[in-house]
C-alpha distance (Angstrom), angle and dihedral (degrees) to the residues before:
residue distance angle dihedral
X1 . . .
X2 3.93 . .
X3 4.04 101.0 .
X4 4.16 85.9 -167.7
X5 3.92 114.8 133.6
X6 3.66 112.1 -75.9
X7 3.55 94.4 12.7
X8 3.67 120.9 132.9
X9 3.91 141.3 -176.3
X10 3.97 125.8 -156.4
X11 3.80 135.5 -162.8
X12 3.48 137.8 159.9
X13 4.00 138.9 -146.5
X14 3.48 149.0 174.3
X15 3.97 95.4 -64.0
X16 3.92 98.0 35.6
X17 3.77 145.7 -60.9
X18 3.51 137.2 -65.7
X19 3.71 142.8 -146.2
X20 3.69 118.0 -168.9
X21 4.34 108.0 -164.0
X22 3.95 127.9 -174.2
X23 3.34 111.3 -131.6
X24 3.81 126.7 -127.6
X25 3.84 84.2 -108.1
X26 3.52 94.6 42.9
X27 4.31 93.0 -96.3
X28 3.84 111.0 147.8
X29 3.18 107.1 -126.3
X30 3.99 119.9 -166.5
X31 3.87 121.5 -162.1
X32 3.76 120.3 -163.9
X33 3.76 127.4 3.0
X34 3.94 131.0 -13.5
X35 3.92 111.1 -148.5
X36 3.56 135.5 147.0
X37 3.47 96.1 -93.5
X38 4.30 94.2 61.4
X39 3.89 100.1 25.0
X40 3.81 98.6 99.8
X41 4.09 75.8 65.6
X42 4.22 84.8 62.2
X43 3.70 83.8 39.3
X44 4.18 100.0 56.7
X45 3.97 91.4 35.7
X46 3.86 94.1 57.4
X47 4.25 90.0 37.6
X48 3.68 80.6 59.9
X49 3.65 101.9 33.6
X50 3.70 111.6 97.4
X51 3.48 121.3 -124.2
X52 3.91 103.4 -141.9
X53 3.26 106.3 167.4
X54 3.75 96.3 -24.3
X55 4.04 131.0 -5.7
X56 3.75 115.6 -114.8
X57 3.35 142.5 -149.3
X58 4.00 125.5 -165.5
X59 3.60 98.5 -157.8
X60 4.23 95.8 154.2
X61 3.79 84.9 104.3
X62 3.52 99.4 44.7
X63 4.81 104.5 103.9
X64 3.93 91.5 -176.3
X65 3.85 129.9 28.9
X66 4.28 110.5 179.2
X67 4.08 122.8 -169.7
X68 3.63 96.0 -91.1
X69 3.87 87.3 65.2
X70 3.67 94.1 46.6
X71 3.83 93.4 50.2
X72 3.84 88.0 52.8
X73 4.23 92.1 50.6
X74 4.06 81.9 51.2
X75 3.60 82.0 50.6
X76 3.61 95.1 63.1
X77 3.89 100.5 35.7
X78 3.43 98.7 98.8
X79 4.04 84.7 76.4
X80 3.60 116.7 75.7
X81 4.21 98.6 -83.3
X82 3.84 143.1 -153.0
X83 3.76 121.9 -168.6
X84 3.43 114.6 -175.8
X85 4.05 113.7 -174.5
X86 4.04 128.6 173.9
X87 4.14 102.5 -106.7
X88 3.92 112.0 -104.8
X89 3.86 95.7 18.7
X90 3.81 128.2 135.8
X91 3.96 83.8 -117.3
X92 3.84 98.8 53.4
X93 4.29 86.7 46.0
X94 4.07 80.7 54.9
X95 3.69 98.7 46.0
X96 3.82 83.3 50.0
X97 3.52 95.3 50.1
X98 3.08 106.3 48.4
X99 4.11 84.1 52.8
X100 4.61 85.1 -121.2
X101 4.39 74.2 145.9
X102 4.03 86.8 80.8
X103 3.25 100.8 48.6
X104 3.98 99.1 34.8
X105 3.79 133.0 37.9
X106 3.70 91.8 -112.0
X107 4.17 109.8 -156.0
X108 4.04 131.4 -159.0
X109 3.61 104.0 -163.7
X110 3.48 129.7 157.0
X111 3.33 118.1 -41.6
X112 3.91 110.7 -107.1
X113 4.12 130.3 -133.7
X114 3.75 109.4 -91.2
X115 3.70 87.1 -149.1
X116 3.66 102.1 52.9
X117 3.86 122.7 110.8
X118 3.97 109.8 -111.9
């Protein structure tokens, strides 16, 4: 995958598609639902994402966010990382869970337009 500003790489699986965006600041930013049949798409965008001063990851759009997604944010937490997750959603009780908040700097800001164009 191309990590270049705007870019953006999609794939689909069993429980839904995925579109995986670069930022204008370099942020991955996923759209849809993370499962273990699209995270190697999470996977390439944040080995190509630059980490400058922190790596982060847009997940406010994200509905659905399985273990094979998790593992590959722990995957990437021994860079410098920002999480940011919409406040009450299924994906910030995950990222909780699975205890991602002491390993990244996991943010609740506000929450973002579902319709806007990333």
């Amino acid at each position: 995958m191309d990590a270049t500003v705007g870019s953006s790489a999609a794939g689909a699986s069993a429980g839904g598609r995925i579109q995986v965006n670069i930022g204008p600041a370099g942020e991955v930013i996923p759209v849809g639902t993370l499962d273990i049949g699209n995270a190697r798409l999470l996977h390439a965008a944040l080995a190509d994402a630059k980490a400058d001063p922190a790596l982060v990851v847009d997940l406010r759009r994200v509905r659905y966010l399985d273990s094979a997604a998790v593992t590959v944010l722990f995957a990437h937490a021994h860079k410098p990382l920002r999480i940011l997750v919409r406040a009450g959603s299924a994906v910030a009780q995950v990222v909780e869970i699975c205890g991602l908040s002491r390993v990244a700097q996991v943010e609740l800001p506000a929450a973002v337009d579902p319709t806007q164009q990333v």
